[in-house]
C-alpha positions in Angstrom: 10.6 20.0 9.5 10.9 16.3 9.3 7.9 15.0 7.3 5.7 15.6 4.3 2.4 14.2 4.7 1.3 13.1 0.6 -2.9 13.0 -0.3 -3.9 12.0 -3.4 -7.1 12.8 -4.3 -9.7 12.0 -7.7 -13.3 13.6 -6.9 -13.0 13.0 -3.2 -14.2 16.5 -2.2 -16.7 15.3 0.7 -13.8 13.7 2.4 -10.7 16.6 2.6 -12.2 18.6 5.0 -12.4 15.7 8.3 -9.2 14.6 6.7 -7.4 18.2 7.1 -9.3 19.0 10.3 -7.4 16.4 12.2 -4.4 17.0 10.5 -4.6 20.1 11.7 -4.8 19.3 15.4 -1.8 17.3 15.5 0.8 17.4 18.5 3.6 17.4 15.9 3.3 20.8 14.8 5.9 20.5 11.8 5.0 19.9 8.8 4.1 19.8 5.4 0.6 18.7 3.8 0.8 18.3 -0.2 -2.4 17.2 -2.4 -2.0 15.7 -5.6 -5.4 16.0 -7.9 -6.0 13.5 -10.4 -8.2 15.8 -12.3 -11.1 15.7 -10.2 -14.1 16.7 -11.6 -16.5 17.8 -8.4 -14.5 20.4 -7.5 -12.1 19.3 -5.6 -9.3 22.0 -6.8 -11.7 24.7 -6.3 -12.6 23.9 -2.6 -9.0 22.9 -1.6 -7.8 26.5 -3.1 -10.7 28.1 -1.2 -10.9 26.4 2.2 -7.5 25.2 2.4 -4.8 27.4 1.0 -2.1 26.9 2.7 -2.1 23.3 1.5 0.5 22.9 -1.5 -1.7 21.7 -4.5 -0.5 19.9 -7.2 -3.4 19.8 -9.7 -2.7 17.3 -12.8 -4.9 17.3 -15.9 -6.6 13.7 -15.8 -6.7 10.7 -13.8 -3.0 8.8 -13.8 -3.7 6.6 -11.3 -2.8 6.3 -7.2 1.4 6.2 -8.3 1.7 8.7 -11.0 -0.3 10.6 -8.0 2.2 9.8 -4.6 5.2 9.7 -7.1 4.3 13.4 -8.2 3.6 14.6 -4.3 7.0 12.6 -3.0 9.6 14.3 -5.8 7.9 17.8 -4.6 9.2 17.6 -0.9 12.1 18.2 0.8 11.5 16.5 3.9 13.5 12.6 5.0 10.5 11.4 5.7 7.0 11.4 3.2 3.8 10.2 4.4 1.2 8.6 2.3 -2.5 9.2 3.4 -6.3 8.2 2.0 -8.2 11.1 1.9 -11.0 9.0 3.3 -8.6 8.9 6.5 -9.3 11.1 10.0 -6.6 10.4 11.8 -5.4 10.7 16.0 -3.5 13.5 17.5 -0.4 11.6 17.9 -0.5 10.3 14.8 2.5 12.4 13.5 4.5 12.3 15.7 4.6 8.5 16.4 5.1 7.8 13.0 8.4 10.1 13.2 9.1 8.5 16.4 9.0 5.1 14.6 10.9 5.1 11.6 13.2 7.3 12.9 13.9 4.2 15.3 16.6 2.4 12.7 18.1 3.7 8.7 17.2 0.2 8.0 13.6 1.2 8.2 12.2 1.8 5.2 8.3 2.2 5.4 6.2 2.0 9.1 2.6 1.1 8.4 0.2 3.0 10.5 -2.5 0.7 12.5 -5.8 1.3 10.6 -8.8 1.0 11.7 -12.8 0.8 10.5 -14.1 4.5 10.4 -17.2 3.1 11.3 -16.2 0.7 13.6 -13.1 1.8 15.5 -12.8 -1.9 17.4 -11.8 -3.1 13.9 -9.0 -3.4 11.9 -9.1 -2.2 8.5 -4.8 -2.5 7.6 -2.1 -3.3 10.3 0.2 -4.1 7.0 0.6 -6.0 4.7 1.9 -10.2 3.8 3.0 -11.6 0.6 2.5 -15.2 0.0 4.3 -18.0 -2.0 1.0 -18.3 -3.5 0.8 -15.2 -4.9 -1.8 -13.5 -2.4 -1.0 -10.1 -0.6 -2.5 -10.8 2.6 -4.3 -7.1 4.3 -2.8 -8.6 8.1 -5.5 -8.2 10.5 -8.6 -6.9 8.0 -12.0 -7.5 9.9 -10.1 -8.6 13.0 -10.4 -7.1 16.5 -7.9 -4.3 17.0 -6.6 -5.5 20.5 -5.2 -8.5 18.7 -3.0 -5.7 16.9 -1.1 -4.1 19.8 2.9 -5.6 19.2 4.9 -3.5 16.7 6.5 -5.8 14.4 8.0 -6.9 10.9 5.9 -6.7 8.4 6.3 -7.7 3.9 5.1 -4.1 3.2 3.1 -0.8 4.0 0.1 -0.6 3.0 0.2 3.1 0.9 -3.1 4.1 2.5 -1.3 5.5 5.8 1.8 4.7 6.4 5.6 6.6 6.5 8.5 6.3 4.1 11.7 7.4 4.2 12.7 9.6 1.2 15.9 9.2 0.4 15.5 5.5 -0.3 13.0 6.5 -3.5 16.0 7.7 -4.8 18.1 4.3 -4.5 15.4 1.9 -5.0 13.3 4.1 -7.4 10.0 4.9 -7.2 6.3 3.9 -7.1 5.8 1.8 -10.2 3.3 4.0 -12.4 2.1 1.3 -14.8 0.5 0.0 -11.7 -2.2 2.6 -11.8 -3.1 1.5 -8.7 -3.4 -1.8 -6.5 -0.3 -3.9 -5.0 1.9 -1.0 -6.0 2.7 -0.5 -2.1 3.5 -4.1 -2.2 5.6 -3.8 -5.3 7.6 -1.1 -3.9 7.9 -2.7 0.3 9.1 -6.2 -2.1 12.2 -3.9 -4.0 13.3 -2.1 -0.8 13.5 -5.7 1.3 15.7 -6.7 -1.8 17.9 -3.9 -1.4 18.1 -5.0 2.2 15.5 -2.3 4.2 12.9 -3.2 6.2 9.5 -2.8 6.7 7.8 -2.0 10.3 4.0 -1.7 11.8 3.0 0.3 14.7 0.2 -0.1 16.6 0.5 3.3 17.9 -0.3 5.6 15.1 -3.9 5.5 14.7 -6.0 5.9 11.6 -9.5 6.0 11.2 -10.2 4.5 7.5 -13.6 5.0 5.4 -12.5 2.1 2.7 -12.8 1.9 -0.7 -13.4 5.3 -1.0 -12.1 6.1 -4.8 -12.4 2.6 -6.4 -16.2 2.3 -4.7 -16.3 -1.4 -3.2 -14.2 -3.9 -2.0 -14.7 -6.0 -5.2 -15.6 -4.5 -8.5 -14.6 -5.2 -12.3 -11.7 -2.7 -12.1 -10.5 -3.4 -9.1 -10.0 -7.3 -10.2 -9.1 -6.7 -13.3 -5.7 -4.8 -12.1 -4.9 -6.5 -9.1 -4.9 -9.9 -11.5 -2.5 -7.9 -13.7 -0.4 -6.4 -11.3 0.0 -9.8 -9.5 1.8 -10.9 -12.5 3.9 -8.2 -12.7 4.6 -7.6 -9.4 6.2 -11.6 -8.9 8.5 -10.9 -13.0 9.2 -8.2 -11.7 11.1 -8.7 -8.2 11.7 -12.4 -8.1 15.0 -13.7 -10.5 14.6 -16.4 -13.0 15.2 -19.2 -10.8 12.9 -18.1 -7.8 10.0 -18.0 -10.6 10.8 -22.0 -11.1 11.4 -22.9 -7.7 7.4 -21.1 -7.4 6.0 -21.4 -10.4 3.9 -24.5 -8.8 2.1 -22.3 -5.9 2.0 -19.5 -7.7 0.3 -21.5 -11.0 -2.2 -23.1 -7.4 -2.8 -19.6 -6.3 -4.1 -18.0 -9.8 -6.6 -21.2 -10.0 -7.8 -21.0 -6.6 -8.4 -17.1 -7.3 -10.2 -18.1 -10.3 -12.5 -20.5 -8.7 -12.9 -17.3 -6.2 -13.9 -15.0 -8.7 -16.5 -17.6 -10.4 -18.3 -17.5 -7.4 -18.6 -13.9 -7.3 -19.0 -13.0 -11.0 -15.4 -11.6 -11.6 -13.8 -14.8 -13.1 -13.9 -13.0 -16.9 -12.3 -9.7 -15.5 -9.9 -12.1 -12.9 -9.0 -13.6 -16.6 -8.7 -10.4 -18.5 -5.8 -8.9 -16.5 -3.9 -12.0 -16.0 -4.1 -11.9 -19.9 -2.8 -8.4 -20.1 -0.3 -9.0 -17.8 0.9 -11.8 -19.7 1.3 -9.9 -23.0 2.6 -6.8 -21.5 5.2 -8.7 -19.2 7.8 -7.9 -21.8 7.4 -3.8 -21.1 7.7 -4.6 -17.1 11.3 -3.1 -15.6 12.8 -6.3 -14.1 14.9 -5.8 -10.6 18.2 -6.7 -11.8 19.8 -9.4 -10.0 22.9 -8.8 -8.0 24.3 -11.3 -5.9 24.9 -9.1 -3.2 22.1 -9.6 -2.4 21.3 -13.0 -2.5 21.2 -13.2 1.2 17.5 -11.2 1.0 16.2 -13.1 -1.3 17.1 -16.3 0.6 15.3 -14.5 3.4 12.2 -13.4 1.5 11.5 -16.8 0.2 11.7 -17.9 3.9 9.3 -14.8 4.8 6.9 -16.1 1.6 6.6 -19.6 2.9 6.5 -18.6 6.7 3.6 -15.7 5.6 1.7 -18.7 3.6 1.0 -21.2 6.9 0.6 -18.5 8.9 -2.4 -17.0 6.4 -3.3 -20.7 6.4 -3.4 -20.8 9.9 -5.5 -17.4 10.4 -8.1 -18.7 7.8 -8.9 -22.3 9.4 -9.4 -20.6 12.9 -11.7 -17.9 11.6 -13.4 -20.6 9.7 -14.0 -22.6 12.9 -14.9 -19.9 15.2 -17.9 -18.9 13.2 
């Protein structure tokens, strides 16, 4: 058995059952499906323990958040290889057994981010990966896109955490998911630390998942949702970039935040876009800060090229989508 497949889950009872049905018609035969709970309160435990027992469960007693969740589920299996997947997910046949295939491909490879598509609009991309910008924004590559336009594997910053394959053993080097996330950019967090450590991370346009969105948090933009991506930006940046990388970007990061603000005004976020940047100001002090080694100043040198290369080409993207409306 080569892989674990990880589900967190907070009251998301309506959407196991599609979820474990395809699982369970997979080509790849071998192996293992664990569910974290985040207390649930619709009876989720109940239903999973009834319908599903042969699913390991792993019930905790409140709501710690999307890393608490994987982090539990990953440190449970034995497998090389742990899969991270939405419980709002269906996913195809193959879809197993190409993401084996796939990171199994180089021990370079750190994560391999499935190619995710609309549930209700398979022609559509919902996730091929993710980008990380000089300015601060993680970039979900190909979101509202065609899917053909997604059909090269290639390079990406980071997996998105929604669907996508890791390889275990490199938790135990790198460390991992960042709890104090809670949730939001904590797959970015995570794909940043292992490219500073020198792994790589891939996307595939071969393992197919079909993706409801949103389905947890509620909506694409909400109070909560702002609130913690704003705080976690901030951390995210202290916490992988070294002193002087944070002066050489301080300038398009500083541009970023005020562009996002101006964003948020529009759309009746700004206070809560404001709130977590606050927080994560005051709390920066409690963040775990990458230590720097200069072995590995080589990948930084190269993630600073990947920031500024991922910024024009974001840039790019957004004028022609503006101009083909």
């Amino acid at each position: 058995m080569k892989a674990t497949i990880v589900i967190p889950n907070y009251n998301g009872k309506h959407f196991l059952k599609p979820c474990l049905d395809s699982l369970s018609h997979q080509t790849e035969k071998l192996f293992e499906i664990i569910i974290v709970d985040n207390g649930s309160t619709d009876g989720s435990v109940e239903y999973i323990k009834e319908h599903f027992p042969l699913v390991t469960l792993i019930p905790l007693d409140e709501n710690y958040g999307f890393s608490r969740a994987v982090n539990e589920g990953i440190k449970a299996s034995i497998t090389p290889y742990v899969i991270l997947l939405n419980n709002d997910t269906t996913v195809h046949i193959d879809f197993v057994r190409t993401m084996i295939f796939s990171i199994e491909k180089s021990p370079k490879i750190f994560s391999v981010n499935s190619k995710m598509v609309q549930m209700q609009n398979s022609e559509i991309i919902d996730s091929a990966g993710d980008l990380y910008t000089i300015i601060g924004w993680a970039i979900n590559r190909g979101s509202g896109r065609p899917e053909q336009y997604y059909n090269k594997p290639r390079k990406i910053f980071s997996a998105c955490g929604g669907a996508s394959i890791y390889r275990r053993s490199v938790f135990e080097e790198i460390g991992f998911f960042d709890e104090s996330h809670f949730a939001y950019l904590e797959d970015v967090d995570i794909g940043y630390r292992a490219k500073i450590y020198g792994y790589r991370n891939h996307y595939t346009p071969h393992a197919i998942v079909y993706h409801v969105g949103s389905g947890t948090s509620g909506s694409n933009h909400n109070p909560f949702k702002v609130k913690l991506s704003a705080r976690n930006n901030l951390w995210l940046n202290y916490k992988n970039m070294p002193l002087l990388q944070l002066i050489i970007n301080f300038l398009p990061l500083l541009i970023g935040h005020l562009v996002k603000v101006l964003f948020f005004v529009k759309r009746g976020y700004a206070k809560d876009y404001i709130d977590g940047l606050e927080e994560g100001f005051t709390t920066l002090k409690d963040c775990k800060k990458i230590p720097f080694k200069f072995k590995h100043i080589f990948n930084y040198l190269k993630i600073e090229g990947e920031l500024i290369i991922n910024t024009f080409v974001y840039a790019t993207d957004w004028v022609k989508r503006k101009t083909s409306r």
